[in-house]
C-alpha positions as CSV (number, residue, x, y, z in Angstrom):
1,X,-35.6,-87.4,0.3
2,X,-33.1,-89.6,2.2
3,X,-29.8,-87.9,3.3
4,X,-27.6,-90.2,1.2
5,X,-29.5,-89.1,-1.7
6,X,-29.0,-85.6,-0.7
7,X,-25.2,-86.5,-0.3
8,X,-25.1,-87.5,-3.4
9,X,-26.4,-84.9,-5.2
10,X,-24.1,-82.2,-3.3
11,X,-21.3,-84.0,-4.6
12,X,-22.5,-84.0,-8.6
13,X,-24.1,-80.2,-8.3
14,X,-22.7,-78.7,-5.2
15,X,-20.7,-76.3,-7.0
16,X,-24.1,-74.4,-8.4
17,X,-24.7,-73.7,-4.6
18,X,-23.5,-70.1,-3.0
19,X,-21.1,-70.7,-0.8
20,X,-23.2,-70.4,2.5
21,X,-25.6,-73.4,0.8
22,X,-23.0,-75.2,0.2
23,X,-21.8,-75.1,3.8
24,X,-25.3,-75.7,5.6
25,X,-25.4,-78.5,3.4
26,X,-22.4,-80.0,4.4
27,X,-23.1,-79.0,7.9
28,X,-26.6,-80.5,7.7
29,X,-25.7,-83.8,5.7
30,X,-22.2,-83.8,6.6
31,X,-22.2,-83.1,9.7
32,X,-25.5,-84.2,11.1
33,X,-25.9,-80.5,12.7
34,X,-29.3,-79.7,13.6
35,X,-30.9,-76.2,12.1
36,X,-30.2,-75.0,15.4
37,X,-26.4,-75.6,16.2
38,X,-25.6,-74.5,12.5
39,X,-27.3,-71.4,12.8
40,X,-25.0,-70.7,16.1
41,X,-22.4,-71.6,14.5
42,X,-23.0,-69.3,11.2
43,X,-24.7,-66.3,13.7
44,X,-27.9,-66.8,11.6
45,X,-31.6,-67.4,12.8
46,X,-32.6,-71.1,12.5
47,X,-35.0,-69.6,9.8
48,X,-32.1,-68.2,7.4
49,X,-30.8,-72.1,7.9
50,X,-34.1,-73.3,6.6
51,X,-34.0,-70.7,3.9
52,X,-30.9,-71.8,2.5
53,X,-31.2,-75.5,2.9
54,X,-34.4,-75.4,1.4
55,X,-33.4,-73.1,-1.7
56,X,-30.2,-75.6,-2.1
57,X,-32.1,-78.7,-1.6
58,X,-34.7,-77.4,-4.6
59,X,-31.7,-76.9,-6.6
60,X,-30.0,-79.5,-6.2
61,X,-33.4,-82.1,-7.5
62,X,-34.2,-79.9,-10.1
63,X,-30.4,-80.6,-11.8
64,X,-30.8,-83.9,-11.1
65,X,-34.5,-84.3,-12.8
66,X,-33.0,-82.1,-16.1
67,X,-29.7,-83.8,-16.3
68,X,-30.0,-87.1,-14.6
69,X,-26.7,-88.0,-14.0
70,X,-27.0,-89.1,-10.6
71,X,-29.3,-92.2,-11.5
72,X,-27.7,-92.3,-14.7
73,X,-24.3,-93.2,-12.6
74,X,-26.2,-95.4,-10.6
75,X,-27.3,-97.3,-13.3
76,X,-23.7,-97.8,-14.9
77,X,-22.6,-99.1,-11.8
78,X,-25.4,-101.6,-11.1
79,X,-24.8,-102.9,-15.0
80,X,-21.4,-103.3,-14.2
C-alpha cells in the first residue's frame, strides 16, 4: 500500500490506534523516519517499530474494507 493511502487512512481511523501506533505512524508516514531512527527516538528495538506499524497498518485496512469510507469520500469528491 502506497504511503498516501496509508496517510489517509490514519487520518479517518487513527484514533482506534494506541497511542505509540499512532505515533510510529506518524513518524513513519509523517515524517519519513526509517524503522531505525524511530526506534532511537522511542528507545525501542527496530523490531517493536515493526511490531507496531504492522499491527496499526492491519488495522487500519481492515476499517477501511468493513466501513469504506475512505473510497467512499473519494468517490464523492471525484462526482463532484
Amino acid at each position: 500500500m502506497e504511503s498516501l493511502e496509508m496517510i489517509l487512512l490514519f487520518d479517518y481511523y487513527g484514533d482506534l490506534l494506541t497511542d505509540r501506533q499512532k505515533l510510529c505512524l506518524d513518524m513513519h508516514y509523517n515524517q519519513d523516519l526509517s524503522l531505525a531512527e524511530i526506534a532511537q527516538e522511542l528507545s525501542i528495538s527496530r523490531q517493536a517499530v515493526y511490531d507496531n506499524l504492522s499491527r496499526a497498518e492491519a488495522l487500519l485496512k481492515n476499517m477501511e474494507e468493513k466501513t469504506g469510507c475512505v473510497s467512499r469520500d473519494r468517490q464523492l469528491r471525484k462526482a463532484m
